[in-house]
C-alpha angles and dihedrals in degrees: 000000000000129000119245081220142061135164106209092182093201123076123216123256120196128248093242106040098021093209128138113273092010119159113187099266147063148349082289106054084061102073115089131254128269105197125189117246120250122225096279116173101188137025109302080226089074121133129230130187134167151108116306104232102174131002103225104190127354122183114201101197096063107008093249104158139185109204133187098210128200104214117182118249090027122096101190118062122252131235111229119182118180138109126293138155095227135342134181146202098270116027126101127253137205120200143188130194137070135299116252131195107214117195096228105037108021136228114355131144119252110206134210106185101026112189131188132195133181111273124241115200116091084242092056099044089052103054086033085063095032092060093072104241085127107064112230093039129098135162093274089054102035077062095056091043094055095040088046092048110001112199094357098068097102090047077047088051094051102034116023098020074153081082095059091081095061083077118096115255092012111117144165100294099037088053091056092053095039086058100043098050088047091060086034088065092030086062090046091056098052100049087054081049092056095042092057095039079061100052104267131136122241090246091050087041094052091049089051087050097055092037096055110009129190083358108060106092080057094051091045101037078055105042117350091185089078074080100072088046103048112030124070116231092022115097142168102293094048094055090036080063094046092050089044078050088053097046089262103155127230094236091049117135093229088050092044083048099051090038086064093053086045086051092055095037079059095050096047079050081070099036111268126124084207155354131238102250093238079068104037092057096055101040089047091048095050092051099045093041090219118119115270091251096076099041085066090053096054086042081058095053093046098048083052092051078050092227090117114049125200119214136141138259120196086343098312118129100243132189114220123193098237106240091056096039089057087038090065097044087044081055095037089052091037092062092041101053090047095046086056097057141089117270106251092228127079110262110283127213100235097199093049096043081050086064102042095046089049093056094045101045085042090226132088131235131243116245081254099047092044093047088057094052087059082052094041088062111053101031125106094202124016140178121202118185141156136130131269125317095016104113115251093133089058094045084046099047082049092049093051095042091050094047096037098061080065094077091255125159112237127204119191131197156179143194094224128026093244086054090053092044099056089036076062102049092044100049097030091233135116106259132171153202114272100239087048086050090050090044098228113212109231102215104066099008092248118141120237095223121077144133085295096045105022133176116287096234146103101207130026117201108197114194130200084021085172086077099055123103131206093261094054087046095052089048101047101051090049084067091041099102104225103241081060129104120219135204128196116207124194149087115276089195086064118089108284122244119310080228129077115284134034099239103163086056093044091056096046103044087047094066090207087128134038108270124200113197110191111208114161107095106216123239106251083051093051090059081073112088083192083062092036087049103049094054089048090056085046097055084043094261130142109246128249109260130200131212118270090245100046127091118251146124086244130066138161118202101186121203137183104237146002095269101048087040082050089056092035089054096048095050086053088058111036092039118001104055093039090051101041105034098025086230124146108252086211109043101024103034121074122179115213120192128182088236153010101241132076137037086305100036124121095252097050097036089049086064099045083044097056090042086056106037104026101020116159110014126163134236107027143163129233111206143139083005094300128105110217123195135164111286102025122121114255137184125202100224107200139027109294100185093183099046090037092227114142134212105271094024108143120209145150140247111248096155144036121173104182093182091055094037086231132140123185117202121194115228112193091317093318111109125223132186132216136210110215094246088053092066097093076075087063134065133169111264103193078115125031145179113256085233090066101044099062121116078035128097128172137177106271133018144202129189132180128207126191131161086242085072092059100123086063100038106113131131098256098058093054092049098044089046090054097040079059087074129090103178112002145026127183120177112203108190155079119321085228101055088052092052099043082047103055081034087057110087101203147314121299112288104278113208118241138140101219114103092031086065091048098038080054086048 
């Protein structure tokens, strides 16, 4: 039976920043959690000891663990939930942590630091061995152990396994095994011991042991930043604390040298490839707190190791990390040797293809649009882009019509499934997202296609190419074959990539490859104030905005401060949209917010929006600060290679097993079931950032603006969270935040090399 509850006591920090409540992304997935408390009764320092009777439940993969516990002084078990590597009937815990009274399952106590030692009553080492944690035991022969040596058998076992054999039906070979799975757990043992004596949880402490095994007190003890790098959910800061737990001083060189990878792993988290160095040495200096001196040793060190690069960008000396540095100049290079090449399809007449594609499609093309199609067919490599209601579905559904008549093979594909779904519904082709294209391998993250095994197509078609980072890109290319043409579909005005890098600008502002920028917005589009409006934000202009009482797509509820436009917000939702436009709050209403902090903020409106829409159902689950129940909105927040579940993926609850400890979210009608332990990868999504939501659209939107969002408040943002609606977008905020926002140009510069190696081209 699982617990509906648990207290983990540690928050995740991402590979990259490093930084408490981190998800791989952008400028929102940096700020930390603020979990809502559980039901504790008592301080969650409290101690527990006592007599493991049954393991209830016991995940290997990450040391979760379910334990019915014998404490003296007490007649009734008790119920224990934490983290260990292993754990067995018999042996004593100690625990440290807090009591919870979960409304399913009762009283337990939820740990944080779980220990276990080897028990020492004759009771205890007989069921202990007769668990069968130690191969080669069983509870027959756990019996005859005791009754041979009592409560010496484990001293028998280390030191005189010779007297093993004394035992009847334990020979030769049984000893030995007997032997080798008892040091095997006694190593176990004192690597947990280590890692807790350092300042590590037992969680943290269970994913260290199966990443590195019998070897990992002598990794750490040598360089505890590998940590950061090879671990998921420790980063710097966590293994900064282990080394300064081991004397490692804060001036150290290994310390100054890791510090330059955490700094650029900071500066990725917004975006960049890569920082001038007038800027890398003082924020690096700052983060680490050492003098800049030796920062430029250690920057020394790591250029030589080659895993920093320096470089320039418009003539600045920059530092690269070294992955991302090579990832730009592959796709540089990449872009430059396809463009060069011949078209794989016979020559087209493109008049006559005009007119065939007009009377197929029954529409006819805009001089634009029919000018680009000219382009489209006898280009190697093309971007389209333009904003809403300008047409480049319709220029995209005639390419392909007019290509595909040639007997070419298409492959079409998304950043998001969402994306590849409506690139799907709008072409009437199988499209896909771009990590299922490439056929990612779910044990290491690698993707199948490559140069040696590369996609079967002749021409790619990428859409929502804004939301592409340099990564993806990389990847991607490496699988394009080299007779074959690429477009890139997707709106450069819209937020750049959550990712490091701004390759869709990049591209465009280089001028390497033919660009068509559509601009006209046609006629039955213009009919939209959410398009006419967007365009106008774009253009810094104030929207259009009708009365309360008139009937429109666009509306702007204006509110004096965070709290009324909180309330306001929920009563939209909850209310205004269902009863005035008959659409679902849940499934049709997604409310997009420029961060996650503040009173409307993601992570506060997602609580207030489950009370509202999804209050009261049972059963649920507590955990990571969330309650989930059936029927609530959920996004998975970062890559999940075996569950192919991707970072931005929206879905709903449509299962909960507590017993089992087992959750099922609906993705787009494919089902996919969580472990308990698997839910910090899942947040409610009733409310969303609008960086997450690109590549989406839904129905309707909301979208509230307050000053206190000001960091976030550019132009970019506004108009990408209003292009997300379909039907309907409603703004609920402060006059003032609106205007600072369509005043704002873009984001902060973000440093990258791209366009400076294909400009060069």
């Amino acid at each position: 039976m699982l617990p509906s509850s648990l207290v983990n006591g540690q928050k995740h920090e991402s590979r990259r920043g490093g930084r408490p409540g981190a998800t791989p992304g952008g400028p929102e997935a940096r700020e930390p959690e603020q979990p809502r408390l559980l039901d504790v009764p008592s301080s969650p320092s409290d101690h527990f000891s006592g007599t493991v009777e049954r393991v209830t439940f016991h995940n290997d993969e990450n040391g979760f663990s379910v334990l019915r516990v014998q404490a003296r002084g007490r007649r009734e078990l008790v119920t224990v939930v934490g983290h260990a590597a292993s754990v067995s009937p018999g042996e004593f815990i100690q625990a440290e942590g807090g009591w919870v009274n979960d409304r399913v399952h009762g009283v337990q106590f939820s740990a944080r630091l779980l220990r276990a030692v080897a028990p020492t009553t004759v009771e205890g080492i007989e069921k202990y061995l007769g668990s069968g944690l130690v191969k080669g035991i069983g509870p027959h022969f756990a019996g005859r152990l005791v009754n041979a040596f009592g409560a010496s058998v484990f001293d028998v076992i280390d030191q005189a396994p010779e007297k093993l054999r004394s035992v009847e039906g334990i020979g030769r070979v049984r000893a030995q095994r007997i032997v080798d799975a008892w040091r095997e757990q006694k190593a176990v043992r004192e690597i947990m011991v280590f890692l807790h004596s350092h300042g590590v949880g037992t969680s943290r402490a269970v994913r260290i042991f199966k990443t590195y095994g019998q070897d990992a007190m002598a990794i750490i003890s040598e360089n505890p930043y590998r940590l950061a790098a090879d671990i998921r959910g420790i980063g710097f800061l966590t293994a900064d604390k282990i080394a300064g737990t081991l004397g490692i001083e804060k001036t150290a060189m290994i310390r100054a040298r890791a510090g330059i990878g955490y700094t650029l792993g900071e500066a990725m988290d917004e975006g960049h490839c890569g920082l001038p160095l007038a800027e890398l040495r003082p924020a690096a200096s700052k983060l680490l707190d050492i003098p800049e001196t030796l920062v430029g040793e250690a920057l020394a060190l790591e250029l030589s190791a080659g895993t920093v690069v320096e470089d320039t960008v418009a003539g600045a000396a920059c530092v690269f990390l070294a992955g991302l540095h090579a990832a730009e100049r592959m796709i540089a290079a990449r872009i430059r040797g396809l463009a060069s090449g011949s078209i794989p399809w016979k020559p087209i007449d493109a008049e006559r293809a005009i007119l065939w594609v007009e009377a197929r499609l029954s529409m006819s093309l805009a001089a634009m649009q029919a000018e680009a199609l000219r382009l489209a067919v006898r280009s190697k490599f093309l971007v389209i882009t333009g904003g809403p209601g300008v047409g480049k579905t319709t220029l995209l559904n005639a390419i392909l019509a007019v290509i595909g008549v040639r007997n070419i093979r298409l492959a079409l594909c998304a950043p998001t499934g969402r994306a590849a779904k409506r690139l799907s519904e709008t072409t009437g082709l199988q499209a896909k997202t771009i990590h299922r294209l490439l056929e990612v391998d779910p044990r290491g993250g690698a993707f199948k296609r490559q140069e040696s095994h590369p996609l079967a197509c002749d021409l790619l078609v990428v859409d929502e190419m804004s939301m592409v980072d340099v990564p993806l890109m990389h990847a991607l290319l490496r699988a394009v074959p080299p007779h074959a043409s690429v477009i890139l579909v997707g709106d450069v005005d819209q937020l750049p990539s959550v990712g490091p890098g701004q390759v869709l600008s990049d591209i465009i502002e280089s001028g390497a490859v033919p660009v068509v920028r559509l601009t006209e917005v046609f006629r039955q589009a213009s009919e939209s104030r959410i398009i006419v409006n967007a365009h106008r934000i774009n253009r810094g202009e104030m929207p259009e905005v009708a009365a309360a009482n008139a009937v429109s797509d666009f509306y702007f509820i204006e509110v004096d401060d965070p709290e009324q436009g909180a309330a306001r917000l929920l009563q939209i939702v909850g209310e205004r949209i269902p009863a005035r436009f008959g659409l679902d709050p849940v499934r049709d209403v997604q409310v997009l917010c420029p961060m996650n902090r503040g009173a409307l903020g993601a992570r506060a409106l997602n609580v207030s929006l489950q009370q509202l829409l999804n209050p009261g159902r049972e059963p649920h689950i507590e955990r990571f600060g969330w309650v989930y129940a059936v029927g609530d909105k959920v996004m998975q927040i970062e890559n999940d290679y075996d569950k192919d579940v991707y970072n931005g993926d929206l879905g709903f609850i449509t299962a909960l097993d507590a017993d089992a400890g087992e959750l099922t979210v609906d993705f787009d009608g494919r089902e996919v079931v969580y472990d308990l332990s698997d839910l910090d990868r899942l947040v409610l999504a009733y409310a969303t950032t609008i960086h997450k939501a690109q590549g989406s659209e839904y129905p309707a939107v909301v979208i509230p603006l307050s000053t206190q969002h000001y960091p976030m408040l550019q132009r970019n943002l506004v108009y990408t969270g209003i292009t997300r609606g379909r039907k309907l977008v409603v703004i609920v905020g402060q006059r003032k935040a609106l205007a600072i926002a369509v005043a704002g140009r873009h984001s902060r510069r973000r440093w990258t090399k791209l366009r400076e190696w294909l400009t060069a081209s």
